[in-house]
N, C-alpha and C positions, 0 to 999 in steps of 0.2 A: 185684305190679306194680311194674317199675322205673320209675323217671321216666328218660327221658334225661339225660343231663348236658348244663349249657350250659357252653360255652367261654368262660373270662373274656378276652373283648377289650377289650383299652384301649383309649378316644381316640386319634385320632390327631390331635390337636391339637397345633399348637406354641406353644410358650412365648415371647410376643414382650416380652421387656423396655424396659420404655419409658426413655429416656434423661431422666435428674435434670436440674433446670432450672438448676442451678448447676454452673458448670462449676469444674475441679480447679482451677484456677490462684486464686477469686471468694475473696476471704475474707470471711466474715460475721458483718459489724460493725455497730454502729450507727454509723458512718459512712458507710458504703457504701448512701445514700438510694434511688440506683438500682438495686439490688439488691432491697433489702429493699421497696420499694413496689409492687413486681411480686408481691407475698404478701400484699397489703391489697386490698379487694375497694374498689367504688365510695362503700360508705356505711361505709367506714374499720373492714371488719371484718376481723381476722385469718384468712385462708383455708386451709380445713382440711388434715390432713396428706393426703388421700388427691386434692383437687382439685389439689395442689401437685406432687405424686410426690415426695415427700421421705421420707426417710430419718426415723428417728425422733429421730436424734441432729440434723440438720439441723435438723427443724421446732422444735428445742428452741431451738437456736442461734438461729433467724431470730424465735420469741417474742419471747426476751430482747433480743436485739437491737429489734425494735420496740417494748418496752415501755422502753427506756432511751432509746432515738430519740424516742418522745415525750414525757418527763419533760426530756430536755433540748432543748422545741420543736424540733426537727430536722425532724420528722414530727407533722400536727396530729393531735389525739384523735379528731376527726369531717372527713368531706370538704366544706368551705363550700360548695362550688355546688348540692351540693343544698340547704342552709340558704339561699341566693339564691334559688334557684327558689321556695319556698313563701316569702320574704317575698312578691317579686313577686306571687303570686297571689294572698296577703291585702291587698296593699296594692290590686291591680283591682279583688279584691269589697268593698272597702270604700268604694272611689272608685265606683263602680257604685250602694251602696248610699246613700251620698249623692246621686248624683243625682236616684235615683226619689225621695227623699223632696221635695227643693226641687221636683222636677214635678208630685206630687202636693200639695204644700201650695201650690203656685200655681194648680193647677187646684179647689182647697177657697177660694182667696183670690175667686176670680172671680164663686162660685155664692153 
């Protein structure tokens, strides 16, 4: 018994190449802050090669580049506003927790 033969058909998918986020003229330095900060994510972490569309030699480039940007404070190590944000909310539940306590020991002060 013969099997039929299948016909190998290719996809017909096309190949969309997605355009690099740096453009040919950008050179990428640690001086160049606006450049390079558009490759740090919000909690100041370096953003991976494949969320970037970089190039392998690029993503190398814009490393180095941020890791000298930060050693010469250009660029901070962490993003402050979020270290803002969670003082703020320790400093509420702390003021919060003083309060119950002075309303309970004046409600213990009466009895």
């Amino acid at each position: 018994m013969d099997k039929p033969k299948r016909l190998l058909i290719k996809s017909k998918r096309s190949f969309h190449r997605r355009l690099s986020p740096i453009q040919l003229g950008d050179r990428i330095n640690y001086r160049n802050v606006s450049l390079i900060s558009r490759f740090i994510s919000e909690e100041g972490k370096i953003l991976s090669r494949r969320g970037n569309r970089l190039t392998l030699k690029q993503q190398r480039l814009i490393t180095n580049a941020i890791k000298q940007a930060r050693i010469l404070s250009s660029l901070p190590f962490l993003n402050n506003e979020k270290q803002f944000e969670k003082n703020e909310l320790v400093a509420r539940t702390t003021g919060l927790r003083t309060r119950k306590k002075l309303v309970y020991s004046s409600i213990e002060s009466k009895f």
